[in-house]
C-alpha positions in Angstrom: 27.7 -1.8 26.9 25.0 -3.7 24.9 25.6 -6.1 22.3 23.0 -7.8 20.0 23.1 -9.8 16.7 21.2 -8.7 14.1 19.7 -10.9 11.2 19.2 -9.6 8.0 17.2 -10.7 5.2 17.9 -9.3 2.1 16.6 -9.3 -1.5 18.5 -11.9 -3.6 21.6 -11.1 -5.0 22.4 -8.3 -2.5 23.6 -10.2 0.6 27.8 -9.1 -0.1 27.1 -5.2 -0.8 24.4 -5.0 2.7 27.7 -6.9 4.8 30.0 -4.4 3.5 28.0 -1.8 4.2 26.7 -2.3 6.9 30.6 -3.5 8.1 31.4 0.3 7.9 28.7 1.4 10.4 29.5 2.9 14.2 29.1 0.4 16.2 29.3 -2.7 13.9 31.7 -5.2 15.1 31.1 -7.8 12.6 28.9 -8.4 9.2 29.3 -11.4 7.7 27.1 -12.8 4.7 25.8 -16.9 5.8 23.6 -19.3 4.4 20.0 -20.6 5.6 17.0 -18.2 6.5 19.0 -15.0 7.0 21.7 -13.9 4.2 23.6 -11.7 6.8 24.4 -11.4 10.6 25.6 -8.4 12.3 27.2 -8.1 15.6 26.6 -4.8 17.1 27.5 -2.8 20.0 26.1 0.2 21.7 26.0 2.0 24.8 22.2 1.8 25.8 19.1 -0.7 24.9 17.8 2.6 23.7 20.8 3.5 21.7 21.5 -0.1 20.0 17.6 0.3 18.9 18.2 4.0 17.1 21.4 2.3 15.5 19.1 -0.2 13.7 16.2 1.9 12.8 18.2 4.9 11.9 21.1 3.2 10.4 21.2 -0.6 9.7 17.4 -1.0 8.2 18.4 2.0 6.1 20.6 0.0 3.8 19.3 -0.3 0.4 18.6 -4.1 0.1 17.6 -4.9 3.3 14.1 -6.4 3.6 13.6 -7.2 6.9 15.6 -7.4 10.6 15.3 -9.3 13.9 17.4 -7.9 17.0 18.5 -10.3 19.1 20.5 -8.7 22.3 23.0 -10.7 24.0 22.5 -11.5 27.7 24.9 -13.4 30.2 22.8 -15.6 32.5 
């Protein structure tokens, strides 16, 4: 299993409606909305690297109000 948080920016205003969205997505654990250079950040599982990355092209940067998105997978050192 892969996990990665994701960091969405969005455009103003639309940082609530993306998290609940995106909240009801296979595979989402966990969208909240937060403050500072990213309005929300999405923990996400999948079964694959490869998988994880169709989830956010296909699904997650498909959200209407997203403007931009930075994967970052989890790894234990």
């Amino acid at each position: 299993m892969v996990q990665a948080y994701i960091l969405i920016q969005t455009e103003v205003g639309k940082a609530s409606t993306v998290a609940e969205t995106i909240s009801r997505l296979p595979g989402v654990l966990q969208a909240e909305d937060v403050t500072g250079p990213y309005d929300v950040i999405v923990r996400a599982e999948s079964d694959t690297v490869d998988d994880l990355g169709r989830m956010v092209v296909a699904r997650v940067q498909q959200v209407e109000g997203i403007t931009r998105t930075l994967t970052c997978p989890v790894v234990h050192l």
